[in-house]
Rosetta silent file (secondary structure, phi, psi, omega in degrees, C-alpha in Angstrom):
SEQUENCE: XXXXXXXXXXXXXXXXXXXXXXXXXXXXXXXXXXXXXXXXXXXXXXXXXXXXXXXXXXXXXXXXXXXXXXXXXXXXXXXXXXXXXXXXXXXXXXXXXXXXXXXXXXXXXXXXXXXXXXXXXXXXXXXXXXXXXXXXXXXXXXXXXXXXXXXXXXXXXXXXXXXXXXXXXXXXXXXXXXXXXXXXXXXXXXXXXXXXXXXXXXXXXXXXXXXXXXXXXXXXXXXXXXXXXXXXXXXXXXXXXXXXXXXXXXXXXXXXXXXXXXXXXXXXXXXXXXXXXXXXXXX
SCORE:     score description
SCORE:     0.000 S_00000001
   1 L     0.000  -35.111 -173.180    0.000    0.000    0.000 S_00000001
   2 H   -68.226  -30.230 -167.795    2.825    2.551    0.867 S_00000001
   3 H   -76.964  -30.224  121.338    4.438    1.845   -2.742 S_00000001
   4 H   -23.324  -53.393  164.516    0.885    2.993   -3.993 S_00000001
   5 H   -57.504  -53.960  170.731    0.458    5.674   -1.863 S_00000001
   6 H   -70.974  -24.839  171.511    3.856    7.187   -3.140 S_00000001
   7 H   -95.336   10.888  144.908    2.715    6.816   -6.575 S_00000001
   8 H   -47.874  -55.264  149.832   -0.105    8.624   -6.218 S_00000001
   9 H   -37.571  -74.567  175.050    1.924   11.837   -4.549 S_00000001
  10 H   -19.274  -56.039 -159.565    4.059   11.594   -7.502 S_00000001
  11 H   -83.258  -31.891  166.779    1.591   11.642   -9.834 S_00000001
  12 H   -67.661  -32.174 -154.428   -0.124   14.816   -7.977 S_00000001
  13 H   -83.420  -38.024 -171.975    3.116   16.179   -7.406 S_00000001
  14 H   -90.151    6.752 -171.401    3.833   16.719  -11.477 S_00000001
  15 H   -98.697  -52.366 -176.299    0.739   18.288  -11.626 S_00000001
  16 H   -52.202  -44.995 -165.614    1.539   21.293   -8.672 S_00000001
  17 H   -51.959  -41.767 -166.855    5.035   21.744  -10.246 S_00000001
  18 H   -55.486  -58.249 -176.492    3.543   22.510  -13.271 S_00000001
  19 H   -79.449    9.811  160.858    1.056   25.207  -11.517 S_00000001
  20 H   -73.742  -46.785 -173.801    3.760   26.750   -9.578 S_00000001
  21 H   -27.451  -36.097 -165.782    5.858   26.580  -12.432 S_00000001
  22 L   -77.210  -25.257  157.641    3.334   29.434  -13.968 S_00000001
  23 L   -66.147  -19.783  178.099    4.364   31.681  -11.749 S_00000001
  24 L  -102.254  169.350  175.173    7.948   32.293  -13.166 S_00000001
  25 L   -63.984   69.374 -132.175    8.983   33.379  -16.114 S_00000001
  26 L  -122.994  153.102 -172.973    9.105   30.027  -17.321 S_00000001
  27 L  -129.068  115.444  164.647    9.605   28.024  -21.178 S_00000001
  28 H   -53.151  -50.199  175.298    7.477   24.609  -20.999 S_00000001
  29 H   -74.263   -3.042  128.282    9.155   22.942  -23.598 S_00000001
  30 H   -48.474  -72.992  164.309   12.213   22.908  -21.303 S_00000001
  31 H   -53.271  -54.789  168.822   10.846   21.766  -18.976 S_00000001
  32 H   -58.425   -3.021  158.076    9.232   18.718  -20.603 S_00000001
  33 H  -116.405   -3.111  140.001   12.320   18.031  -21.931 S_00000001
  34 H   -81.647  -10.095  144.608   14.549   17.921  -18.700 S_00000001
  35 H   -26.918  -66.050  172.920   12.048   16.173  -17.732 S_00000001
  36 H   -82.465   28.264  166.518   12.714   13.131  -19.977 S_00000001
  37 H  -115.648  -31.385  169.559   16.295   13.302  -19.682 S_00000001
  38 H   -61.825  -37.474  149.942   16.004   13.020  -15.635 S_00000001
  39 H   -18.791  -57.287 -161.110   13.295   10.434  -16.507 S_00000001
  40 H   -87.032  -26.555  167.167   15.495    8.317  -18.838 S_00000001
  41 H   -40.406  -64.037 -166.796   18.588    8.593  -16.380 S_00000001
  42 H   -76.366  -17.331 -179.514   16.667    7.279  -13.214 S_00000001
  43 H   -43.345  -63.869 -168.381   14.998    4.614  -15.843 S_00000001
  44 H   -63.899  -36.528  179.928   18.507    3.328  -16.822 S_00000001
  45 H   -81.946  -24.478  172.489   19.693    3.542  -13.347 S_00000001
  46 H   -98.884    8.437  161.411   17.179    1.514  -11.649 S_00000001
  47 H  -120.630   20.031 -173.507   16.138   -0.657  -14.396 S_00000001
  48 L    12.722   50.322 -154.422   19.116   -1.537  -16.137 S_00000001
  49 L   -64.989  139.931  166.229   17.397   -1.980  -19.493 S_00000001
  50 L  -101.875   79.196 -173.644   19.474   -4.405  -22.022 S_00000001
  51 H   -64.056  -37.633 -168.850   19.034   -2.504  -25.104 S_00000001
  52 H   -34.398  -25.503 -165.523   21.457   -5.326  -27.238 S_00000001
  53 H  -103.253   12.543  145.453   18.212   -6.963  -27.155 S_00000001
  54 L   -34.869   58.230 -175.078   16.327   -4.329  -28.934 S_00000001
  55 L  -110.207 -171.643 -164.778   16.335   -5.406  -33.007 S_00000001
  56 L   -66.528  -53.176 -174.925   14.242   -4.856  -36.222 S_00000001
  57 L   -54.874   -1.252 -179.235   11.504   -7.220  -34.356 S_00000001
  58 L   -70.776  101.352  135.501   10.556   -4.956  -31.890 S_00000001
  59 L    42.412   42.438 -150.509    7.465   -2.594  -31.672 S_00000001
  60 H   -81.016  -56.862  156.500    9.003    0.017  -33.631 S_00000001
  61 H    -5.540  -83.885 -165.258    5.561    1.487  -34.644 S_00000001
  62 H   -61.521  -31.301 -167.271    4.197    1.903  -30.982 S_00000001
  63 H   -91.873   -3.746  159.165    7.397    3.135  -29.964 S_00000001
  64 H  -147.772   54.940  164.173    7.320    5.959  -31.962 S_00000001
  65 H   -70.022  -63.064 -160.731    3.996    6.608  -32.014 S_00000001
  66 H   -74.595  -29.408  158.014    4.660    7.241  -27.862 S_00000001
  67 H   -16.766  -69.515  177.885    7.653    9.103  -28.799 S_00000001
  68 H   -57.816  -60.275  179.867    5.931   11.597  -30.414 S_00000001
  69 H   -47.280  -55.843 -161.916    2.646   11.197  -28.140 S_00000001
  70 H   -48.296  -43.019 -175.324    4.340   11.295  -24.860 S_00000001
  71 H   -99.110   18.267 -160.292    6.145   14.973  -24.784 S_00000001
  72 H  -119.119  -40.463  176.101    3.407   16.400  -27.123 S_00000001
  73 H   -63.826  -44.724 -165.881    0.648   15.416  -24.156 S_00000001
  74 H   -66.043   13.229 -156.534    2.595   16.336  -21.474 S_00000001
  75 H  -102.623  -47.738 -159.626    2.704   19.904  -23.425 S_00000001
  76 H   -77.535  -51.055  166.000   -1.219   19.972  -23.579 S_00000001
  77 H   -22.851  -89.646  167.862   -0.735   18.880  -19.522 S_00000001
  78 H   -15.481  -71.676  165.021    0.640   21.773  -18.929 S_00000001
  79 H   -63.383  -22.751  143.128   -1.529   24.037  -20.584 S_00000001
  80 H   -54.756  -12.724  173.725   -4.554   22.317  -19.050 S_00000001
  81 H   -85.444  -47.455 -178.272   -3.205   22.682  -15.912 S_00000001
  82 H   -65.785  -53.000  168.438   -2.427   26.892  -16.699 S_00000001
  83 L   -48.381  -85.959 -147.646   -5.973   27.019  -18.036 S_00000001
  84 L  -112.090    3.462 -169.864   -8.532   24.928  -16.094 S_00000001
  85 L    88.607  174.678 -166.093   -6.129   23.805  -13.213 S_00000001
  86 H   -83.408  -78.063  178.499   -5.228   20.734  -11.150 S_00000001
  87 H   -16.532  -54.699  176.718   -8.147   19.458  -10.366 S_00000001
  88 H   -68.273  -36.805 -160.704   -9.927   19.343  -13.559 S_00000001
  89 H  -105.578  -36.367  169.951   -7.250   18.036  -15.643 S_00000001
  90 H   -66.902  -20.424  168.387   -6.305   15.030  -13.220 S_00000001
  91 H   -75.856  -58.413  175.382   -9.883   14.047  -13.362 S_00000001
  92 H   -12.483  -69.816 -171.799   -9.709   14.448  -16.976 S_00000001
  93 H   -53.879  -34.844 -177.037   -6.595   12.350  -17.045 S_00000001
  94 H  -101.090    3.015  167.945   -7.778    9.602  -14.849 S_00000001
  95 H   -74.650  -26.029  176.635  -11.420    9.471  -16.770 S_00000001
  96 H   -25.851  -41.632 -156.980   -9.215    8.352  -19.714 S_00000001
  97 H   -50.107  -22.298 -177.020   -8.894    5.210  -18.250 S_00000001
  98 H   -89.896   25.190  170.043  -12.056    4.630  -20.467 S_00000001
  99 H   -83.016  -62.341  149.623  -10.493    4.867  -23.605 S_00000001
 100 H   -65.399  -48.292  173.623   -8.829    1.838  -23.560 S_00000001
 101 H   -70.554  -46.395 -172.523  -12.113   -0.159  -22.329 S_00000001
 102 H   -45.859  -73.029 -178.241  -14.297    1.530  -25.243 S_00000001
 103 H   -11.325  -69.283 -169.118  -11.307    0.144  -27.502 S_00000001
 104 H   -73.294  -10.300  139.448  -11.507   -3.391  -26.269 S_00000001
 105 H   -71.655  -70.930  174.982  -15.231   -3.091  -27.013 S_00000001
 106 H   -34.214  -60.148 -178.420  -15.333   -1.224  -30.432 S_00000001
 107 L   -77.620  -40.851  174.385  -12.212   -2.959  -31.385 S_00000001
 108 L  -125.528   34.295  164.553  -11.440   -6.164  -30.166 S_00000001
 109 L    69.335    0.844 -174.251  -14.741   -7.347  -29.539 S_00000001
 110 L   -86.845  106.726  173.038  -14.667   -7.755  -25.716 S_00000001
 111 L   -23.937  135.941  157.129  -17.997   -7.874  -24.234 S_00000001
 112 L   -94.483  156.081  147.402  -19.594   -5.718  -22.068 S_00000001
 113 L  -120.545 -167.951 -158.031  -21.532   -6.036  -19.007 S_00000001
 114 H   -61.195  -37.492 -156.153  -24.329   -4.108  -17.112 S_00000001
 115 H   -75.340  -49.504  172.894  -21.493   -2.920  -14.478 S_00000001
 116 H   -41.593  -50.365 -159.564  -19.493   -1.700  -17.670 S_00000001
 117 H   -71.073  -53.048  150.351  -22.412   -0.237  -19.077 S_00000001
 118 H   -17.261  -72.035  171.177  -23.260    1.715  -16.162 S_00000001
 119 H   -54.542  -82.746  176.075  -20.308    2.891  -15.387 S_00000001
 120 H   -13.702  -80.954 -176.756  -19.885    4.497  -19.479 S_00000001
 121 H   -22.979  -40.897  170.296  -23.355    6.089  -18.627 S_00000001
 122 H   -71.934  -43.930 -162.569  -21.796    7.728  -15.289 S_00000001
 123 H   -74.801  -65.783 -167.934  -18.662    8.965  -16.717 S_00000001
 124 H   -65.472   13.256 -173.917  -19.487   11.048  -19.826 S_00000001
 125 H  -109.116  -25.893  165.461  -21.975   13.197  -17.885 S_00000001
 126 H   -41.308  -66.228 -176.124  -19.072   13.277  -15.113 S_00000001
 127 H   -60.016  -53.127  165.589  -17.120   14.654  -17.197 S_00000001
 128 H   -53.054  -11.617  172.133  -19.132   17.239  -18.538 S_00000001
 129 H   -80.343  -27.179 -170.331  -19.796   18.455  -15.203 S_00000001
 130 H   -87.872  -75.202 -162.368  -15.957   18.457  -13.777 S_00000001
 131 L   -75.338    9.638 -166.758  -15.312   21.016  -17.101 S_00000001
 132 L   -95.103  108.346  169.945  -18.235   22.954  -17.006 S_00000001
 133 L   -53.575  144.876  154.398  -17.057   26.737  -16.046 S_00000001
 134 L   -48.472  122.395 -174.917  -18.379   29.296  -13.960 S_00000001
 135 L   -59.354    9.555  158.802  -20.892   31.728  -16.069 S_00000001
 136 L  -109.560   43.051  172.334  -18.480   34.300  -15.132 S_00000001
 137 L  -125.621  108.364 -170.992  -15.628   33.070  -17.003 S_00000001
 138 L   -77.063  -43.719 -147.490  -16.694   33.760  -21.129 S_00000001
 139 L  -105.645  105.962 -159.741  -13.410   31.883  -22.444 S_00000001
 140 L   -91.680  117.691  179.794  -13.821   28.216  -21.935 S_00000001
 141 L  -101.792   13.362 -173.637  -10.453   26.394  -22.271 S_00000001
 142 L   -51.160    8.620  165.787  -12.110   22.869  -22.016 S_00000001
 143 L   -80.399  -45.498  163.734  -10.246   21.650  -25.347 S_00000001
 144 H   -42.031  -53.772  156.901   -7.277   20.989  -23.199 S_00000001
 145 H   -65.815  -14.163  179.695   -8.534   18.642  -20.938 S_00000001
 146 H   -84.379  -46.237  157.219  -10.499   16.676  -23.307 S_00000001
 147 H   -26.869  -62.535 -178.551   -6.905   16.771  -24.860 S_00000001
 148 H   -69.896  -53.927  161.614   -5.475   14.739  -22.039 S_00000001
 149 H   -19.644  -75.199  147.888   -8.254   12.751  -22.000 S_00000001
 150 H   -64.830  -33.214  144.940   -8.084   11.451  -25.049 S_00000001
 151 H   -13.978  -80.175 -173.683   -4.004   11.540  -25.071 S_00000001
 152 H   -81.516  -16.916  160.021   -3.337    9.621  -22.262 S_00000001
 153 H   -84.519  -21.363  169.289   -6.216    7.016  -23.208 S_00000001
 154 H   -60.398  -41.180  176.142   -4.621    6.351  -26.569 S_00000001
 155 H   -67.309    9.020  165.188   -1.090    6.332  -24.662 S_00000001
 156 H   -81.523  -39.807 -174.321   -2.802    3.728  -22.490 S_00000001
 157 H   -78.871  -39.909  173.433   -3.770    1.764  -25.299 S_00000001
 158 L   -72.380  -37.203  168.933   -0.282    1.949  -26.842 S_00000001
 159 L  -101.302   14.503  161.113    1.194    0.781  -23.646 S_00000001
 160 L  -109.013   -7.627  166.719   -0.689   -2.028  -23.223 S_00000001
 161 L  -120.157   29.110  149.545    0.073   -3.399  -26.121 S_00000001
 162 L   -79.024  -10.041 -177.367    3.828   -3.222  -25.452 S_00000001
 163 L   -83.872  -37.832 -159.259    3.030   -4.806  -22.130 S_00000001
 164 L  -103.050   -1.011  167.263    1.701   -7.998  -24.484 S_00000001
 165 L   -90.749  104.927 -146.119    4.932   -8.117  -26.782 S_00000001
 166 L   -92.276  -16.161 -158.744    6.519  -10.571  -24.289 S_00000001
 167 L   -84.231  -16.581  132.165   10.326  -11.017  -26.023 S_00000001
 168 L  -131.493  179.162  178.044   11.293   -8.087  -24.213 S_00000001
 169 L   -56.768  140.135  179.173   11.223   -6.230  -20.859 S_00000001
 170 H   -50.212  -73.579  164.337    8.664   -3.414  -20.375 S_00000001
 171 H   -13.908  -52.201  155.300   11.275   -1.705  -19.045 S_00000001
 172 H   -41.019  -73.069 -167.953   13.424   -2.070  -21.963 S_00000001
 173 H   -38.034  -58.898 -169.009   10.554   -0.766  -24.157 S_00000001
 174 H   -48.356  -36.521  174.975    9.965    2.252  -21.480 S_00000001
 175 H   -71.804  -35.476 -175.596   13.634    3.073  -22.067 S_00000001
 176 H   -88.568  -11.835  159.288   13.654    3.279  -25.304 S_00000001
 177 H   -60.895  -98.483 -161.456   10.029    5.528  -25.666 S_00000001
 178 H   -15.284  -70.228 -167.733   11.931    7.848  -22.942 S_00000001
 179 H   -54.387  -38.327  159.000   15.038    8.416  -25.350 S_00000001
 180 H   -77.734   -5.349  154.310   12.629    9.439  -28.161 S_00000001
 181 H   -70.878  -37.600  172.578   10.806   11.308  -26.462 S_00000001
 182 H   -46.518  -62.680 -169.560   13.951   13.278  -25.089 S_00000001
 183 H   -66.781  -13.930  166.831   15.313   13.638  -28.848 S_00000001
 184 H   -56.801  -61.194 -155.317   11.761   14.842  -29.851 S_00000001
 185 H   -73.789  -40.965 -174.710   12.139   17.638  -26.923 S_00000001
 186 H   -67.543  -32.142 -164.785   15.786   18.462  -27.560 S_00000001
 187 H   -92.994  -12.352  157.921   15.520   19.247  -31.476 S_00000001
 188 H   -64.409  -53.970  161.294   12.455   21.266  -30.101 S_00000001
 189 H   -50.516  -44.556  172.993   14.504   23.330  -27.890 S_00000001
 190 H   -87.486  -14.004  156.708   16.662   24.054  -30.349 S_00000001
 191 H   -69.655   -8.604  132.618   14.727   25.036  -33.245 S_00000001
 192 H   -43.626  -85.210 -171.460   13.424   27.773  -30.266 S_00000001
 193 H   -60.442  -10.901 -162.424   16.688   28.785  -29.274 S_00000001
 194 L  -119.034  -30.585  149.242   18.205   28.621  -33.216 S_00000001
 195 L  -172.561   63.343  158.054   14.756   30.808  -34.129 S_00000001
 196 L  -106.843  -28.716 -160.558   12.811   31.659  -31.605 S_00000001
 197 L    47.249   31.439  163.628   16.006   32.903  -29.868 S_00000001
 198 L   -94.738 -167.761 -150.956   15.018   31.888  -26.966 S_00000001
 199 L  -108.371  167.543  170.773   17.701   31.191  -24.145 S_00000001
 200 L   -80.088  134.064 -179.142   18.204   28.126  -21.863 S_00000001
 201 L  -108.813  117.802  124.179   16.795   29.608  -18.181 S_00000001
 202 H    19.181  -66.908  172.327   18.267   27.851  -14.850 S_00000001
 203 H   -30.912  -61.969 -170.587   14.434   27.936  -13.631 S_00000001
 204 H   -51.472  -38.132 -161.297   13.589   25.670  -16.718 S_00000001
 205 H  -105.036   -7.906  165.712   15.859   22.875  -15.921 S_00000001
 206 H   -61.411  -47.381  164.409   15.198   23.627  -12.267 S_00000001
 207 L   -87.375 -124.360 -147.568   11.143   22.147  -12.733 S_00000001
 208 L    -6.855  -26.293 -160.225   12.012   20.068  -15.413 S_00000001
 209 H  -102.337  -50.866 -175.277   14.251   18.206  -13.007 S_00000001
 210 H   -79.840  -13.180  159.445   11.858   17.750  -10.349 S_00000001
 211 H   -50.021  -55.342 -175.605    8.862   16.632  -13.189 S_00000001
 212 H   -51.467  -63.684 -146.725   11.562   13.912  -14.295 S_00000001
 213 H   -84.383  -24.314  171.566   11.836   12.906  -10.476 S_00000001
 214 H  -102.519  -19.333 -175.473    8.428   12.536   -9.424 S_00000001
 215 H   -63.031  -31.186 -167.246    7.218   11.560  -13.108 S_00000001
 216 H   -99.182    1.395  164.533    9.357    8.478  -13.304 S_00000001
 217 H   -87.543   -9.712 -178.891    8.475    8.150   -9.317 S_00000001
 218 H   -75.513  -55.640 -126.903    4.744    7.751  -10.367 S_00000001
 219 H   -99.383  -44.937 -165.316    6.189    4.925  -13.063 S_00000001
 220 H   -76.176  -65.849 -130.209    8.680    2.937  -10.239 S_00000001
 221 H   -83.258  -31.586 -178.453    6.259    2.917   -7.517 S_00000001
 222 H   -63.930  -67.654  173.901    3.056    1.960   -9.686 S_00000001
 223 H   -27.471  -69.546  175.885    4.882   -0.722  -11.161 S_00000001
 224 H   -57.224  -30.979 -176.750    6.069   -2.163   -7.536 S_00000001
 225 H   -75.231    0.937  171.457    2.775   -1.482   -6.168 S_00000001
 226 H   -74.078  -35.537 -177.252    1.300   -4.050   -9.008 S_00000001
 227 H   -49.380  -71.450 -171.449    4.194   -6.500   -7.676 S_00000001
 228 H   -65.025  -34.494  149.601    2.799   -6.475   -4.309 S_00000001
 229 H   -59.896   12.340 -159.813   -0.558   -6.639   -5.455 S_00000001
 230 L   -56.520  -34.556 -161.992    0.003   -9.140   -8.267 S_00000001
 231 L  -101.708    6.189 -169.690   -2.727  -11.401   -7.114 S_00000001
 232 L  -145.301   72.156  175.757   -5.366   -7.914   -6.685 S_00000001
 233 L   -67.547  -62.801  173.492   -4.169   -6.023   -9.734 S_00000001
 234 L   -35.405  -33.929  157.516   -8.041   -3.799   -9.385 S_00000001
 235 H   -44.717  -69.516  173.874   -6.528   -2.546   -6.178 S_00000001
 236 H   -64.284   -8.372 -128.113   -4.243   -0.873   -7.615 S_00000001
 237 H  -117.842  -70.212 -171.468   -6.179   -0.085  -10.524 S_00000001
 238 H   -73.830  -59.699 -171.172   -8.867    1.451   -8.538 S_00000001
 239 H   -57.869  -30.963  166.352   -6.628    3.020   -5.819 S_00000001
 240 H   -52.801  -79.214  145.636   -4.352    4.735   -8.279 S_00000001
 241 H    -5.117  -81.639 -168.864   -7.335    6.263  -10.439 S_00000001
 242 H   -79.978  -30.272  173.532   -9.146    7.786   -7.262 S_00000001
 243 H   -46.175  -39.001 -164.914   -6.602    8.366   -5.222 S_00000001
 244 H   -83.153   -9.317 -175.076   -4.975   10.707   -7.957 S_00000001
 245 H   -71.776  -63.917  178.732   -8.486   11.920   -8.354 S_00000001
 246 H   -72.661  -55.315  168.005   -9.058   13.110   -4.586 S_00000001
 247 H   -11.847  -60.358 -162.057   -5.457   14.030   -4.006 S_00000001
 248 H   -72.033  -52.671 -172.221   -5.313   16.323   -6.875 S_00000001
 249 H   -58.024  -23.783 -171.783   -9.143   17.903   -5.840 S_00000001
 250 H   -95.319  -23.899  167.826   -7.774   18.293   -2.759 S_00000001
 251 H   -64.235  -69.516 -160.706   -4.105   20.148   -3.615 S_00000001
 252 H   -39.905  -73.893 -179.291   -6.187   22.185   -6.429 S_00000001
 253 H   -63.295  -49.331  156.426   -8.402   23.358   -3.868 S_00000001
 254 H   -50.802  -95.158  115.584   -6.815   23.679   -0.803 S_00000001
 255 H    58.171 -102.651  172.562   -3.169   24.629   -2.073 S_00000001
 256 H   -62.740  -27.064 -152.831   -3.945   26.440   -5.143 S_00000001
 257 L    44.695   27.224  179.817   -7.241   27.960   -4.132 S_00000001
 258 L   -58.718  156.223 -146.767   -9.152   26.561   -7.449 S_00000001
 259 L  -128.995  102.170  170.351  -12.503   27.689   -7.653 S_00000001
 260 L  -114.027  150.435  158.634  -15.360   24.677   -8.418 S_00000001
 261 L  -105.790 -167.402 -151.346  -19.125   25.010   -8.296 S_00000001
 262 H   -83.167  -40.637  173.213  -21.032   22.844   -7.012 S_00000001
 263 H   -51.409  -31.401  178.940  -21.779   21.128  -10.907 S_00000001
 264 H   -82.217  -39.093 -169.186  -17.873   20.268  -10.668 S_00000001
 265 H   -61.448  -32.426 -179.095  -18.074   19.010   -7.156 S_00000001
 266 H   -87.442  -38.884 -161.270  -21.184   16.371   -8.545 S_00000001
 267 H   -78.572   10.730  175.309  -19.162   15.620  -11.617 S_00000001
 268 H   -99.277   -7.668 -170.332  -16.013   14.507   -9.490 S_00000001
 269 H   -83.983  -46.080 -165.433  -18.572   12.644   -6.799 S_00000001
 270 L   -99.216    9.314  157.211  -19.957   10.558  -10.401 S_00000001
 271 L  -118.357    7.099  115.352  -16.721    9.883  -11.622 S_00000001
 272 H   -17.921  -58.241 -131.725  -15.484    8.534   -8.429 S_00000001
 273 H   -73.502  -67.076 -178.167  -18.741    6.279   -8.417 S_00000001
 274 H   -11.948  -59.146  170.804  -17.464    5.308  -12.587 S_00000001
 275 H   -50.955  -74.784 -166.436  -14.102    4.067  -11.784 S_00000001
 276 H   -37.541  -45.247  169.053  -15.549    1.895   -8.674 S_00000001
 277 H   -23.959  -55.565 -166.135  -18.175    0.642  -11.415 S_00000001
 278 H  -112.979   10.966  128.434  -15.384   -0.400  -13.420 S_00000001
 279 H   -69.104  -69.250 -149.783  -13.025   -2.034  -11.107 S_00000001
 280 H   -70.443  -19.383 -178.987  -16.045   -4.103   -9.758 S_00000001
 281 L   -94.908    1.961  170.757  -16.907   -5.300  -13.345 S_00000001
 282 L   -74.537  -41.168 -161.605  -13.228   -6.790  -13.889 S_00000001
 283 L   -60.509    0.000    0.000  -13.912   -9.363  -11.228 S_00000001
């Protein structure tokens, strides 16, 4: 449970940096990419990935598909975060999860049942309620979060089905997503700095460093906390998902001082109910 617990923090944790981050003078696309280079560091040091066994049979597609996807969401993160806040965009993030089951309906033919069905029924009205603005705000930035939303369930989708290419370790795989994702962010910094002109800032790689350190702390501890659950994987499933869900409502608001009405306060109460729906319909 504690290995759970931390990767929950984590996962809340890359979400505050981001809205402190907003207070400085600050270049995003720095940041996301010290991000992945502290990312691919602690990857390599605590997973020792064995790239020799990397070769033309691998999952070259997917990986850079996530390549692309990965530092292009986290961009959209960001601005969903600057926009609409913590709160909003980690529920966003963790309604995704339903992205991937619609798939394995539409797509691979995997059955639903009444718990499933339910649950679908709960969530998109959830959602619309969690993004639905105050009538004194005219400029509605809800295209961000729907952003993530959809983002992170296709990168969900993508990383499950590198989890089912068995000839090598996930780990492996994760390292080698990470490095293209870096070299994505680095020839992006430098087409900025080469004609954008802007400069590398101290600040940037200051947050960038601590995203990499709790983002790939989200990644170790989720992982171990399936290991210790291995025989309850929906525990972790479910506790990850709401946890980052209250956590976040509760940093956004307390913390931050984010502003909900009472329509976001029912849609985070009915997407709460959604996940439990759909943990209870795995069993």
């Amino acid at each position: 449970m504690v290995f759970l617990i931390l990767s929950i923090i984590c996962s809340v944790s890359v979400g505050a940096i981001f809205k402190v981050a907003r207070n400085y003078s600050i270049n995003v696309t720095q940041i996301v990419a010290t991000n992945y280079f502290f990312a691919l560091a602690l990857c390599y040091f605590f997973f020792s990935p064995d790239l020799t066994t990397v070769g033309t049979n691998a999952p070259w597609a997917i990986y850079i598909t996530l390549g692309i996807l990965l530092p292009s969401i986290f961009l959209v993160l960001a601005a969903s975060i600057k926009h609409l806040g913590i709160v909003k965009t980690d529920a966003a993030q963790r309604l995704s999860l339903f992205i991937p089951i619609l798939a394995a309906w539409l797509i691979f033919g995997e059955k639903f049942n009444a718990l499933k069905i339910t649950a679908f029924g709960i969530a998109f009205p959830a959602l619309l309620l969690i993004l639905t603005k105050p009538t004194d705000n005219t400029k509605n930035k809800w295209i961000y979060p729907a952003l993530v939303l959809l983002g992170f369930g296709l990168i969900d989708i993508l990383f499950k089905q590198i989890a089912l290419f068995t000839n090598l370790p996930y780990t492996t795989s994760l390292f080698v997503v990470f490095t293209m994702a870096l070299t994505i962010m680095v020839l992006v910094v430098a087409f900025e700095m080469g004609f954008k002109e802007a400069k590398l800032n101290p600040k940037n790689l200051l947050f960038g460093s601590l995203v990499g350190v709790f983002n790939f702390g989200n990644i170790l501890f989720y992982l171990k906390a399936h290991q210790s659950f291995a025989e309850n994987p929906s525990t972790v499933f479910a506790g990850m998902n709401m946890g980052v869900i209250i956590l976040g409502s509760l940093t956004g608001i307390f913390i931050f001082k984010e502003k909900l009405s009472k329509m976001n306060y029912v849609g985070l109460f009915l997407a709460l109910i959604a996940i439990v729906l759909i943990v209870l319909s795995q069993q």
